[in-house]
C-alpha positions as CSV (number, residue, x, y, z in Angstrom):
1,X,121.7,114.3,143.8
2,X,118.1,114.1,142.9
3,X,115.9,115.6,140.4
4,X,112.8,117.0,141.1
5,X,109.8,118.2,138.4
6,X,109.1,121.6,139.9
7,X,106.2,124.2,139.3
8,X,105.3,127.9,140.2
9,X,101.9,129.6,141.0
10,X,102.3,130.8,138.1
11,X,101.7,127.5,135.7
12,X,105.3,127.5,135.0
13,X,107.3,123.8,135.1
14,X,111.1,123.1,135.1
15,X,113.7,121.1,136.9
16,X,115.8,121.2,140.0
17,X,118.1,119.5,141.2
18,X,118.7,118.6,145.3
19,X,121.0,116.8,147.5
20,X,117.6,115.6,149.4
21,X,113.6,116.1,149.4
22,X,114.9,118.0,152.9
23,X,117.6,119.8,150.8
24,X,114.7,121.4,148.5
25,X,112.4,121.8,151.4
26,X,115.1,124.0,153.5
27,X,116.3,125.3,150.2
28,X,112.3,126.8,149.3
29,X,111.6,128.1,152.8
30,X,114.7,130.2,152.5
31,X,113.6,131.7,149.2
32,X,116.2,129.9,147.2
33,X,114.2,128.5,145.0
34,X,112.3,130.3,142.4
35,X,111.1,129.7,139.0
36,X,113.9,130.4,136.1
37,X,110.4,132.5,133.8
38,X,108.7,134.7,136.3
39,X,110.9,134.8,139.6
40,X,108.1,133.5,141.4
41,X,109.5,132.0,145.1
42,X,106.1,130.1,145.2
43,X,107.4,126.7,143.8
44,X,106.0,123.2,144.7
45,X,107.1,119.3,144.1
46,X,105.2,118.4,140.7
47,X,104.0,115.1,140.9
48,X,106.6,113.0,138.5
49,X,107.4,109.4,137.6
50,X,111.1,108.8,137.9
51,X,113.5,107.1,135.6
52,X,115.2,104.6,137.4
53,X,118.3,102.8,135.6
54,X,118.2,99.5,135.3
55,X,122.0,98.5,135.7
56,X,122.4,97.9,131.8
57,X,124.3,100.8,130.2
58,X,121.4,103.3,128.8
59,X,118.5,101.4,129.7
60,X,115.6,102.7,131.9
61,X,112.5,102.3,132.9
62,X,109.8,104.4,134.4
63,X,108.0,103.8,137.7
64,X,104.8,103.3,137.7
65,X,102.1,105.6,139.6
66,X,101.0,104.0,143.3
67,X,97.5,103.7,143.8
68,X,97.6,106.1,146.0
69,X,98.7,108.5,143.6
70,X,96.1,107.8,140.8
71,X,93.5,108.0,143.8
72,X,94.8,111.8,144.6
73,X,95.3,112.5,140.9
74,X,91.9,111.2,139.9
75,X,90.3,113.4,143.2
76,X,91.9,116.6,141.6
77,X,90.7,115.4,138.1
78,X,87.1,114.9,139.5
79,X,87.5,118.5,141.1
80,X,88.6,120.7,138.3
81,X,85.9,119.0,136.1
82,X,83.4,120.1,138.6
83,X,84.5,123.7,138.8
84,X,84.6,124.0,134.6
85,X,81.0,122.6,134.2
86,X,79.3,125.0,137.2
87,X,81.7,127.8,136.8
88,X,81.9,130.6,133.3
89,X,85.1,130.6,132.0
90,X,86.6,134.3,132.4
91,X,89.4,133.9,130.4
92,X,92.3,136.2,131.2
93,X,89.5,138.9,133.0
94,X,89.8,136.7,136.6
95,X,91.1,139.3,138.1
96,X,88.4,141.6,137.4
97,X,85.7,139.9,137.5
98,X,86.7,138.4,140.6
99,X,87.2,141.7,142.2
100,X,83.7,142.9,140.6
101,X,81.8,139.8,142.4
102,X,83.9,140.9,145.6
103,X,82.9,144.1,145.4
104,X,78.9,143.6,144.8
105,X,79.6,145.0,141.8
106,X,78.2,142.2,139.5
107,X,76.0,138.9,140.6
108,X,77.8,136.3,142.4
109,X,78.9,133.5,140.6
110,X,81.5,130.8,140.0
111,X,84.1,132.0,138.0
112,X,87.2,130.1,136.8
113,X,90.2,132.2,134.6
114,X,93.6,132.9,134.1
115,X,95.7,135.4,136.4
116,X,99.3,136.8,136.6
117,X,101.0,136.1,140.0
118,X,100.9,139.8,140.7
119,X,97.5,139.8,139.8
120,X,96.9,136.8,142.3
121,X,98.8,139.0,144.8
122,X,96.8,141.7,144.4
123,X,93.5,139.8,144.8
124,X,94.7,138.4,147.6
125,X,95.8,141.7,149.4
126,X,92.0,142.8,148.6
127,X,90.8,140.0,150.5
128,X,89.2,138.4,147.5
129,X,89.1,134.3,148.4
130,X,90.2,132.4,145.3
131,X,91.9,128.7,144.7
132,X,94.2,128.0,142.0
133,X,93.1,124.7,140.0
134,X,95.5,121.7,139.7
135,X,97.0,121.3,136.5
136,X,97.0,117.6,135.3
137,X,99.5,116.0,133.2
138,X,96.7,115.6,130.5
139,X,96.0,119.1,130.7
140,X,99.8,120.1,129.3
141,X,99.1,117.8,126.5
């Protein structure tokens, strides 16, 4: 069995745990998986460093990240910071503020905010184009 970090669209993280990586990826296409907080089937592989025992009763270590991964991570880090310092900060109001620059309703601008998942459904449905922002290990601290 393997444990996986997992986390919705919805900002939520918890744990699952998987025969395989193909055992959670069959698993999620089917629907099966869904976050225990808001039911949302839209869950992904958070990135994770593993404990790995060592052989000696109770002792572990953790892996350390590849370079590969502290390239992506620091890409998505260089990303959201560019998005907070040209965007306003909304606040829980993404979704209508959003919908208002859709419409023509207010000027066009970069926006960044908060949103439920039905909320993210809804813009979505109105053909509103939005991106979630990655959420970093530092941002949870």
């Amino acid at each position: 069995m393997i444990r996986f970090s997992l986390h919705c669209d919805n900002d939520h993280d918890f744990d699952g745990w998987f025969r395989s990586g193909e055992d959670f990826d069959t698993q999620r296409k089917r629907g099966l998986v869904a976050c225990p907080t808001c039911q949302s089937a839209k869950v992904e592989k958070a990135l994770m460093a593993p404990a790995v025992t060592t052989g000696r009763k109770g002792e572990k270590m953790a892996l350390v990240a590849s370079d590969e991964q502290r390239k992506m991570m620091a890409m998505f880090k260089e990303m959201a910071e560019k998005v907070r310092q040209n965007a306003d900060y909304v606040g829980d109001k993404f979704a209508d503020e959003a919908r208002k620059i859709h419409f023509g309703e207010t000027e066009a601008r970069g926006i960044y905010g908060e949103a439920t998942i039905e909320e993210a459904r809804e813009l979505a449905e109105d053909g509103v184009e939005f991106m979630p922002l990655p959420v970093l290990p530092e941002d949870q601290n």
